[in-house]
C-alpha positions as a Markdown table, in Angstrom:
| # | Residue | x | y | z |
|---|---|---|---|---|
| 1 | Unk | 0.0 | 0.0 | 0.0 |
| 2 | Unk | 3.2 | 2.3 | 1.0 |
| 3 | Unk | 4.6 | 1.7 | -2.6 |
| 4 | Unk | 1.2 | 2.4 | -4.0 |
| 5 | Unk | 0.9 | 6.0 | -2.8 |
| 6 | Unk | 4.9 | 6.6 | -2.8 |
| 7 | Unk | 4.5 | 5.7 | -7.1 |
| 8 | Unk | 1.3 | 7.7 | -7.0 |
| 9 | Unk | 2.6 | 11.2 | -5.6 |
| 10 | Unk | 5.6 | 10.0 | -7.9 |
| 11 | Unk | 4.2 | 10.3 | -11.1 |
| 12 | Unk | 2.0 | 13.3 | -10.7 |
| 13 | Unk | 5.5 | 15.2 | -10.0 |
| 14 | Unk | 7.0 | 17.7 | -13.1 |
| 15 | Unk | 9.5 | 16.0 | -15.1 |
| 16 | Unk | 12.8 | 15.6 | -12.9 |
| 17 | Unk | 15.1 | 14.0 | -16.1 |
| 18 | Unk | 17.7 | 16.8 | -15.7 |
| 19 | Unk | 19.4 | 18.0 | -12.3 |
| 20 | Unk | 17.7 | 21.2 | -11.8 |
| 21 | Unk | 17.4 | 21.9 | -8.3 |
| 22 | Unk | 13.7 | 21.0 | -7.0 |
| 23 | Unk | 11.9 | 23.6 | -4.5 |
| 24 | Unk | 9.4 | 22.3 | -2.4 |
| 25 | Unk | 7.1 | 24.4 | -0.1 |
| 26 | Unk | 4.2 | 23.6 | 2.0 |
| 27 | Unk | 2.8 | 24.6 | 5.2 |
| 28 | Unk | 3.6 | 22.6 | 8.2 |
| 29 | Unk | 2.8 | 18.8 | 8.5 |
| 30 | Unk | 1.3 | 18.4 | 5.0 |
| 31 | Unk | 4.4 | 15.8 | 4.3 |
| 32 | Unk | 6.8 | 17.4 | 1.7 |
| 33 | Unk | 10.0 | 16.2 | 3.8 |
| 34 | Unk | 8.5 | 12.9 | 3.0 |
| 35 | Unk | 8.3 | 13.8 | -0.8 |
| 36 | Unk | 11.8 | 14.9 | -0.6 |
| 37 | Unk | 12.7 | 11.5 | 0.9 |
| 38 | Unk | 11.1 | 9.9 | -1.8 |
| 39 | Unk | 12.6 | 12.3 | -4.5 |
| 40 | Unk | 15.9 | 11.6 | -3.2 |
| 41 | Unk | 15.6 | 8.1 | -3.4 |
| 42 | Unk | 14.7 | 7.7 | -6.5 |
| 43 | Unk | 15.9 | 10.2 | -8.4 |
| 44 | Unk | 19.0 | 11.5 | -6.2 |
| 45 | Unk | 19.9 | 14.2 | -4.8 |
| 46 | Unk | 20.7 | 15.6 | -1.0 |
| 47 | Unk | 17.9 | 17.3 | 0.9 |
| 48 | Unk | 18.6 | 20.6 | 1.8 |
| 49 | Unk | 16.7 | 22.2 | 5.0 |
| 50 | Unk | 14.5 | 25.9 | 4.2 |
| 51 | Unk | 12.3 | 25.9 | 7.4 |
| 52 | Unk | 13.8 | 28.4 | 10.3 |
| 53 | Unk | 13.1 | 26.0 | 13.2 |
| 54 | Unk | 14.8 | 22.9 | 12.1 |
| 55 | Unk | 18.2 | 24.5 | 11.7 |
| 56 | Unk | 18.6 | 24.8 | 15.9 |
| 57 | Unk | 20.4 | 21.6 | 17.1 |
| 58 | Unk | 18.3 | 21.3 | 20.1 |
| 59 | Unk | 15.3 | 20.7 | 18.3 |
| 60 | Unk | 14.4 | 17.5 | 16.6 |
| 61 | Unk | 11.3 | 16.4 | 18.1 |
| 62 | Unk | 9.4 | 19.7 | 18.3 |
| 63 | Unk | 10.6 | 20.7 | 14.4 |
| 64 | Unk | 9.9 | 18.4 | 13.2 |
| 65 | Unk | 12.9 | 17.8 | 11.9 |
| 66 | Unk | 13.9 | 14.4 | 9.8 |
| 67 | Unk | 14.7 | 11.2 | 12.2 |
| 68 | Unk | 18.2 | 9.6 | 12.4 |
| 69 | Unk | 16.4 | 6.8 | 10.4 |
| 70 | Unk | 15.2 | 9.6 | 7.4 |
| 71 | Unk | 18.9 | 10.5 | 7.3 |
| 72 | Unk | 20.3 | 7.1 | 6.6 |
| 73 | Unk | 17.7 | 7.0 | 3.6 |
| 74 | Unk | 19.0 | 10.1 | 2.0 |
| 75 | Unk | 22.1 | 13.1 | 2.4 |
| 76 | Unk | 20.8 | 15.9 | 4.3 |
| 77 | Unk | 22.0 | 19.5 | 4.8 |
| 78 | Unk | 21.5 | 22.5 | 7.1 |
| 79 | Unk | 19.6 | 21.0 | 9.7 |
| 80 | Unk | 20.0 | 21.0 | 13.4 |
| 81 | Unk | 23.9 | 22.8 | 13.1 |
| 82 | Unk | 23.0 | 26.0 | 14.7 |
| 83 | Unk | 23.1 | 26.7 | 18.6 |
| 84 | Unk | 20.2 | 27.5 | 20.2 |
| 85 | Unk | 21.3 | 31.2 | 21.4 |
| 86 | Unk | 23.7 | 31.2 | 17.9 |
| 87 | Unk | 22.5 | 34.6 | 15.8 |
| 88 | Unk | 21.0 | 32.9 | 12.4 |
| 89 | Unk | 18.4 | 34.7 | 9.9 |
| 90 | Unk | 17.6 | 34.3 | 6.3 |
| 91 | Unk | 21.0 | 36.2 | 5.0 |
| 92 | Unk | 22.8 | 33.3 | 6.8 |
| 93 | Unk | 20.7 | 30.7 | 5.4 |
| 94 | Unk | 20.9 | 32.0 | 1.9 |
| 95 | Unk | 25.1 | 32.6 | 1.8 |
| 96 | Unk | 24.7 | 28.6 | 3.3 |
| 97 | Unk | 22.3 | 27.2 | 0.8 |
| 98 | Unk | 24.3 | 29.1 | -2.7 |
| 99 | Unk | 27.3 | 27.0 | -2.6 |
| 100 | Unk | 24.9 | 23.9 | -2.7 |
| 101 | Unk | 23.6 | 25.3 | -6.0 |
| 102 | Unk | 26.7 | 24.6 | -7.5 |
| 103 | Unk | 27.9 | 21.1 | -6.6 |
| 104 | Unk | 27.3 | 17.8 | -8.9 |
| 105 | Unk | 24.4 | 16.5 | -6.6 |
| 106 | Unk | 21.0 | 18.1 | -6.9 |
| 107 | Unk | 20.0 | 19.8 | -4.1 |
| 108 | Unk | 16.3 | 19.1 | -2.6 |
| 109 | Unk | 15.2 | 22.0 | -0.8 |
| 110 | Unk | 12.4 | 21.9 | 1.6 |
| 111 | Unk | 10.5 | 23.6 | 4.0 |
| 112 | Unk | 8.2 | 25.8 | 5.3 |
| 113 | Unk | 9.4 | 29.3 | 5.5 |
| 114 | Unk | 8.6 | 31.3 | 3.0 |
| 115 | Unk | 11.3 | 34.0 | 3.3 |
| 116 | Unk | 14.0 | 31.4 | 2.7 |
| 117 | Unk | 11.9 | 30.7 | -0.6 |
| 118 | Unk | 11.8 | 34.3 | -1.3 |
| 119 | Unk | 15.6 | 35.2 | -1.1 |
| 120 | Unk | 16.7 | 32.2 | -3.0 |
| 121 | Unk | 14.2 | 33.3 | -5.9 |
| 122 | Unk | 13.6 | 36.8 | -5.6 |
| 123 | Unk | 16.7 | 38.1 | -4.5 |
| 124 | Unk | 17.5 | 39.3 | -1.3 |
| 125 | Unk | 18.9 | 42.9 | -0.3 |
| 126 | Unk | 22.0 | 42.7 | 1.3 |
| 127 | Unk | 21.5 | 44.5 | 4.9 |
| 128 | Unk | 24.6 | 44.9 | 7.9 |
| 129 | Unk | 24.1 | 42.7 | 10.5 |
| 130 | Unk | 22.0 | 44.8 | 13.4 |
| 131 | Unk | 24.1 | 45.7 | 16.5 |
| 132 | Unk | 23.3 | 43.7 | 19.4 |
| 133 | Unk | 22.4 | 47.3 | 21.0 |
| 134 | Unk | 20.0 | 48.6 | 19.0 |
| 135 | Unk | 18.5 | 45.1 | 18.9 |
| 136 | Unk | 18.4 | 45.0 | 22.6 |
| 137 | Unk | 16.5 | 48.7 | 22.2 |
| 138 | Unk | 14.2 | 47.2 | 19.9 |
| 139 | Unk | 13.3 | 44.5 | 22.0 |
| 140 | Unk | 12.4 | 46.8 | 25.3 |
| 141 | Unk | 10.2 | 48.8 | 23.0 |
| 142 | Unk | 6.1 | 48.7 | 22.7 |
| 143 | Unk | 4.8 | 47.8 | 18.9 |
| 144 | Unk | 3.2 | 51.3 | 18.7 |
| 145 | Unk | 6.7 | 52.8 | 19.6 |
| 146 | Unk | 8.1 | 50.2 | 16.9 |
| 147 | Unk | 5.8 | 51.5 | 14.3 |
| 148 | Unk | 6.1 | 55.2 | 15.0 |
| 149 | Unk | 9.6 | 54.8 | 13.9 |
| 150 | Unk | 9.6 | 53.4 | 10.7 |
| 151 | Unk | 9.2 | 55.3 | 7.3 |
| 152 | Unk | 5.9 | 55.8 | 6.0 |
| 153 | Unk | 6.6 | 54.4 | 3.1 |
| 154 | Unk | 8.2 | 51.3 | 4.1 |
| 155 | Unk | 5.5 | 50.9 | 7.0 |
| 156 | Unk | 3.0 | 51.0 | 3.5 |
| 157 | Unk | 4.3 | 47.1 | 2.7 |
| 158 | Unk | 3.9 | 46.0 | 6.3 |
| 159 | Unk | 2.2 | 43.7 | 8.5 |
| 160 | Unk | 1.5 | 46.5 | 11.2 |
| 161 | Unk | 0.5 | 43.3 | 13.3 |
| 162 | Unk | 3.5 | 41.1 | 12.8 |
| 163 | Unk | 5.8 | 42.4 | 15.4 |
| 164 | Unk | 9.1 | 40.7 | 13.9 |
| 165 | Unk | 8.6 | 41.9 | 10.8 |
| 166 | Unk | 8.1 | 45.7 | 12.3 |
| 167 | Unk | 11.0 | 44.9 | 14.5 |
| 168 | Unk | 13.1 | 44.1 | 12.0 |
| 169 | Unk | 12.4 | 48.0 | 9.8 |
| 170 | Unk | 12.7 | 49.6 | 13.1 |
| 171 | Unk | 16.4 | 48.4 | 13.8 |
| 172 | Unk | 17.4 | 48.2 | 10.3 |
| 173 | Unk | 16.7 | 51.6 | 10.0 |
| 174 | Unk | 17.9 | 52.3 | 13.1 |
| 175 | Unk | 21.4 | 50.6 | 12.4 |
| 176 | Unk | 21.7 | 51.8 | 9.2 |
| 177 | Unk | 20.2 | 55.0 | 8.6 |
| 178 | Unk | 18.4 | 54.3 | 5.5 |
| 179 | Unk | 14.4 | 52.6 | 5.3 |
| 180 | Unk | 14.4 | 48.7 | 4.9 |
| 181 | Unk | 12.7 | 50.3 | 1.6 |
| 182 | Unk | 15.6 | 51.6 | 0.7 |
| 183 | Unk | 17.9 | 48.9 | 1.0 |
| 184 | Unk | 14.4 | 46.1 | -0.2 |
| 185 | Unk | 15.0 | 48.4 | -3.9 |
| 186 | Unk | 18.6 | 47.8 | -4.5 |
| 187 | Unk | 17.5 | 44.2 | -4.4 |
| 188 | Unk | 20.3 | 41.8 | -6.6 |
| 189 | Unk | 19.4 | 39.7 | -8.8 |
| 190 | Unk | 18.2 | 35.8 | -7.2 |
| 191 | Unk | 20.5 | 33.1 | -7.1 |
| 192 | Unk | 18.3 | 30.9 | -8.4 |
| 193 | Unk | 15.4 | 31.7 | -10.7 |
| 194 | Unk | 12.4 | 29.5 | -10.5 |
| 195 | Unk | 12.9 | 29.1 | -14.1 |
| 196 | Unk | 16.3 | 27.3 | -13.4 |
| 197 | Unk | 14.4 | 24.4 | -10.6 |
| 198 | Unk | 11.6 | 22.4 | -10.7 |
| 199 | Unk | 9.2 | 24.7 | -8.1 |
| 200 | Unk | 6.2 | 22.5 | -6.5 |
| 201 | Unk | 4.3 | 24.2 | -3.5 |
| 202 | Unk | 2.0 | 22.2 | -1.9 |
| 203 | Unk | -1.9 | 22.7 | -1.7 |
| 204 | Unk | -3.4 | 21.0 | 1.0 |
| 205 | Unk | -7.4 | 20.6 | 2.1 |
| 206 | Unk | -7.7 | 22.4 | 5.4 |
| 207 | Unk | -9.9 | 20.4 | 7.3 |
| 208 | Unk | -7.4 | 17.3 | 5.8 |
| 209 | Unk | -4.5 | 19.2 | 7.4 |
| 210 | Unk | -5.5 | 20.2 | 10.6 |
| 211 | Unk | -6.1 | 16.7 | 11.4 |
| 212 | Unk | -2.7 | 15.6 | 11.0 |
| 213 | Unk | -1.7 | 18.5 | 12.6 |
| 214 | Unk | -3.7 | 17.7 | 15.6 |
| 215 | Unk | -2.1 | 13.8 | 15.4 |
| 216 | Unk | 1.3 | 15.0 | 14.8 |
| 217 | Unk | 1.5 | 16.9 | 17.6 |
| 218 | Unk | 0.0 | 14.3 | 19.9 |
| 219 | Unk | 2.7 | 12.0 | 18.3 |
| 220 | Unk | 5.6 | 14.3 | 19.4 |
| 221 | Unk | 4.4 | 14.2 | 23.0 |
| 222 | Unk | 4.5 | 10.4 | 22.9 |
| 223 | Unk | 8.1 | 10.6 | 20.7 |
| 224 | Unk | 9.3 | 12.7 | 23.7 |
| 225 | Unk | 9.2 | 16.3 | 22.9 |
| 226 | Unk | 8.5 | 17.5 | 26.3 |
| 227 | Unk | 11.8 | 16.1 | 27.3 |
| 228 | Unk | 13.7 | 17.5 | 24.6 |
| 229 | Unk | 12.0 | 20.8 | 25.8 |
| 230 | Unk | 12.3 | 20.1 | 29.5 |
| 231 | Unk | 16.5 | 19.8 | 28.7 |
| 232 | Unk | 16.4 | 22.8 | 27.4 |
| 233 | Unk | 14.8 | 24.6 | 30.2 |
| 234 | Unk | 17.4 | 26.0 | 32.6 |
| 235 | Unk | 18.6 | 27.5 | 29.3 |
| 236 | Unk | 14.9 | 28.8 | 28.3 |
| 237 | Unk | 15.0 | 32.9 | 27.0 |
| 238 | Unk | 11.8 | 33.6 | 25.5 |
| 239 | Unk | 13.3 | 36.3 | 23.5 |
| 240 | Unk | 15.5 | 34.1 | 21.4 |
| 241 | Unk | 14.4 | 32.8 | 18.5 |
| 242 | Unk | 15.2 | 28.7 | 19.1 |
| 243 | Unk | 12.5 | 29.4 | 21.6 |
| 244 | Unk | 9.8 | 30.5 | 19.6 |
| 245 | Unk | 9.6 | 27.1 | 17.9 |
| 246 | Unk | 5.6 | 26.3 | 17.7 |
| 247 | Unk | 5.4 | 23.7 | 20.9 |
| 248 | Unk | 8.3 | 25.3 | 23.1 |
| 249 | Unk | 6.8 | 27.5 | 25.0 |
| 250 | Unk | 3.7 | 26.0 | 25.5 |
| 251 | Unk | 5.1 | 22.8 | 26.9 |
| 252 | Unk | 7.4 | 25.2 | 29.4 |
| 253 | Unk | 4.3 | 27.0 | 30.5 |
| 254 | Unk | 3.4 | 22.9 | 31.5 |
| 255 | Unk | 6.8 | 22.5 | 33.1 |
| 256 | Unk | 6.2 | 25.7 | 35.2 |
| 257 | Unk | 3.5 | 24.5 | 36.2 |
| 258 | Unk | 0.9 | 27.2 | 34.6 |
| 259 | Unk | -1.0 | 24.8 | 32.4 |
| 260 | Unk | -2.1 | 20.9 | 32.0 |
| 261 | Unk | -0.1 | 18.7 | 29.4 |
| 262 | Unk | -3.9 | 18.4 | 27.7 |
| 263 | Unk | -3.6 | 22.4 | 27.4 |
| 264 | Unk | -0.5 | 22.9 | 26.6 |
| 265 | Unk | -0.8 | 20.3 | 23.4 |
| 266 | Unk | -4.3 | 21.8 | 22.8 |
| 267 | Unk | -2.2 | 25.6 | 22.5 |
| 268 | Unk | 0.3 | 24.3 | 20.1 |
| 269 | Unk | -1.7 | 22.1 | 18.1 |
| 270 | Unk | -3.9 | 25.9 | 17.5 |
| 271 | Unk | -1.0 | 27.8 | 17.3 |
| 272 | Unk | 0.5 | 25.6 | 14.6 |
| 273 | Unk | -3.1 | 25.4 | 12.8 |
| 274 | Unk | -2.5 | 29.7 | 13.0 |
| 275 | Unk | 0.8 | 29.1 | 11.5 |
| 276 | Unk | -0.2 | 27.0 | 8.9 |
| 277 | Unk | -3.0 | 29.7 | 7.9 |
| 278 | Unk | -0.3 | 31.7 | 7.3 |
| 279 | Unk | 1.6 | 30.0 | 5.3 |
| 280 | Unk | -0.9 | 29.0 | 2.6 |
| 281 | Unk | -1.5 | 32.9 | 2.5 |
| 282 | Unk | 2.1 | 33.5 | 1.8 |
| 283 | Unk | 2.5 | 30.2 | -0.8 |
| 284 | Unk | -0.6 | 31.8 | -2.6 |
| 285 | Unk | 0.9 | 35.3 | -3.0 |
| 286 | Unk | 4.0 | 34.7 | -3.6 |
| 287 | Unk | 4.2 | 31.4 | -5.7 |
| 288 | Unk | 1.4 | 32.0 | -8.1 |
| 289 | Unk | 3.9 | 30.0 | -11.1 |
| 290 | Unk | 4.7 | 27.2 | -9.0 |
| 291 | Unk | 4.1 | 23.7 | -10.0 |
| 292 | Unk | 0.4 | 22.9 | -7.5 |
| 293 | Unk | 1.2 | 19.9 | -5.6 |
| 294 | Unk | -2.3 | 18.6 | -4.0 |
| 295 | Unk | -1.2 | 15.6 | -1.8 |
| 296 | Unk | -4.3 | 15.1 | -0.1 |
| 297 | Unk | -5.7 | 13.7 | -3.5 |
């Protein structure tokens, strides 16, 4: 029955002959790392991580990130080799993933973050590095202090409500002296055109995928993840990205005490249904010439 479905999703893939790269986005737990496994296998190629949790090392469990078992069946890259309090954004990711563009084996990029995505395709501006100090400003500040900050203009193309993202203008403008619109319009060209890969975002029924996300975060609990968390918690710093992983800080509100197991999985398992929201809003706007990749069907 496996083999059945693996030859299924198979042969309703774009043609892979060549060695073009192969993209593949989806929101979380609709099983593209699976895909990737199966792409790898058959066709070659080393899987290469794009989803901003999975590169932490502390984090396998609660990322979901591929077993010791999924790495025996294929190469992998870029997961789990960043520290948990190690600075790491999509620049890094992006100077990481170009030299994997031009080796023999075909690389297999997956994941779920859609600015990773972005800067490999669109072309990403290249920004200084933010001083620790004016992050630490940034950090102290309200979001209504945040916003009052930031160029009109460049405060036009954001999420008002996204705190990172308004974060992120405020102290590069801050740092710099110039609008993150400034520096977003002497964007290079991308280091990989969609043209030059075989792109495939997945599409995925909603009420099909909140079930398995409901199940797959019930089967993290079982596989351990509030022990990988609970390791982790003399070191926890809410402020740190590692720790914003979907799942971490719900199960250390259970390990303080504030909330029932039952709660804390029924707060991640929404919060990751939120996240996935988001996601297929992103795919859809910004992936309108992808290959459609329905695996529900």
């Amino acid at each position: 029955m496996a083999d059945t479905t693996k030859n299924r999703l198979l042969e309703r893939l774009p043609d892979l002959s060549d060695d073009k790269p192969v993209l593949i986005a989806g929101p979380t737990a609709s099983g593209k790392s699976e895909l990737a496994l199966q792409i790898a296998e058959c066709f070659g190629g080393v899987i290469v991580n794009a989803d901003a949790s999975q590169v932490y090392d502390c984090w396998r469990i609660i990322s979901a990130r591929p077993s010791e078992q999924d790495e025996i069946r294929a190469r992998h890259a870029l997961y789990g080799h960043i520290a948990f309090d190690q600075v790491y954004s999509t620049g890094h990711w992006l100077r990481e993933v170009i030299p994997l563009l031009s080796r023999n084996t075909r690389p297999i990029i997956v994941g779920g973050t859609g600015l990773y995505f972005s800067a490999l395709t669109e072309g990403m501006a290249d920004i200084p590095t933010t001083p620790p100090s004016v992050r630490a400003r940034a950090d102290e500040m309200e979001l209504h202090e945040l916003i009052h900050g930031i160029e009109t203009k460049t405060l036009q193309r954001l999420d008002a409500n996204n705190r990172a993202r308004v974060q992120r203008a405020w102290e590069v403008q801050v740092a710099t002296g110039r609008s993150l619109r400034e520096w977003q319009e002497e964007t290079p060209p991308p280091a990989l055109s969609p043209d030059n890969a075989v792109p495939i975002v997945f599409e995925t029924d909603k009420a099909w995928l909140n079930e398995r996300i409901t199940r797959r975060f019930d089967q993290m609990v079982q596989m351990g993840a509030l022990d990988e968390v609970a390791a982790m918690r003399g070191k926890y710093d809410p402020a740190l990205p590692s720790f914003k992983a979907i799942g971490v800080p719900e199960l250390m509100a259970h390990l303080d005490g504030l909330c029932s197991l039952e709660e804390a999985t029924e707060k991640a398992t929404v919060a990751t249904r939120q996240f996935a929201k988001r996601q297929r809003t992103w795919f859809r706007a910004r992936m309108k010439t992808w290959h459609r990749f329905d695996v529900a069907n």
